[in-house]
N, C-alpha and C positions, 0 to 999 in steps of 0.2 A: 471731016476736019481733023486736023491733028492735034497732039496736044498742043504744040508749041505754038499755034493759033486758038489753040483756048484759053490755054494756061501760061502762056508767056514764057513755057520752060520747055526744054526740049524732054524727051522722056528719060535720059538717062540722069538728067538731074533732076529730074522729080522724084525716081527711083531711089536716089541718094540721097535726097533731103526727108523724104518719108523714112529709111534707114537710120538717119543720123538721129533722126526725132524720137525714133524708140528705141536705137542704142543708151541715148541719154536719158530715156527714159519719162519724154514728153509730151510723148503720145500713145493710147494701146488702143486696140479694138474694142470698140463699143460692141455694146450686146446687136445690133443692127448693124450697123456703121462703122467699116472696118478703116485701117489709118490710112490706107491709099485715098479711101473715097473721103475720108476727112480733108486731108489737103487738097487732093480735087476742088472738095466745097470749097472749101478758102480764100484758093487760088483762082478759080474762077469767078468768084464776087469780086476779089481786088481786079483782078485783070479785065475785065469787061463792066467794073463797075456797074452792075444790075444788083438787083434787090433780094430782099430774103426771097420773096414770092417768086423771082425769074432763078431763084436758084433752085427753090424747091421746085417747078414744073420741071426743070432739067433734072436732077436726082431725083427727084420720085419721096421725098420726103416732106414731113411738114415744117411750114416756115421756123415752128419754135426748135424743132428737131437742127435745121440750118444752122437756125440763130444759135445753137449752144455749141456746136462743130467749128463753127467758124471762129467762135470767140475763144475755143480753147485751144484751134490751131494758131491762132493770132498771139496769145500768151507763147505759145514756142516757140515762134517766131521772134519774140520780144528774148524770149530766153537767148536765144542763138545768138542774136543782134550784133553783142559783145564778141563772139569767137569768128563770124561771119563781116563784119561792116568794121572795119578798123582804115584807118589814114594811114596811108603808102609814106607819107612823112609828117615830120613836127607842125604843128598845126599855127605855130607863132612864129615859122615862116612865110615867105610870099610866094609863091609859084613865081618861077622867072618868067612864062608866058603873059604872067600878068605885070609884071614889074618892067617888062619890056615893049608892053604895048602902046600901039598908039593910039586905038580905037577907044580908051577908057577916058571918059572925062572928068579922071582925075587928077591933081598933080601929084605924084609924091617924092617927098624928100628924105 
């Protein structure tokens, strides 16, 4: 399987988001668990929505081991959120695709 059917990312952005993570200084290597196989874990429990327990047989770790990987790549995720997830425009406008459709059953004036 590849990653980008594990993980939802293709490799060269998984590459870059584990970079960015520890350029700013959000992620470092665990004494076990280095930042690539951190975000692995992460990203694999969000993308395949399985459990601490299916992520631990897949990595080789224990659940509480998972469970603390997951929750600190999650936090830099939530850090990034801001520099990453931003609106293409003013939010207290209407999309024209929507102000123009007909399929919506609403009126607006």
């Amino acid at each position: 399987m590849t990653c980008k059917e594990q993980l939802r990312l293709n490799r060269d952005m998984f590459v870059a988001l584990a970079n960015l993570m520890v350029e700013r200084n959000l992620l470092s290597d665990g004494r076990y668990v280095k930042v690539y196989e951190q975000l692995g874990i992460c990203l694999f429990i969000l993308a395949k929505g399985d459990s601490y327990r299916d992520a631990s047989d897949r990595f080789k770790h224990s659940p509480s081991t998972i469970c603390h990987y997951f929750h600190k790549v999650l936090d830099a995720l939530i850090a990034l959120s801001c520099d990453i997830i931003r609106p293409h425009r003013d939010l207290t406008e209407m999309s024209p695709e929507v102000v123009n459709s007909s399929n919506i059953g609403l009126t607006l004036r």
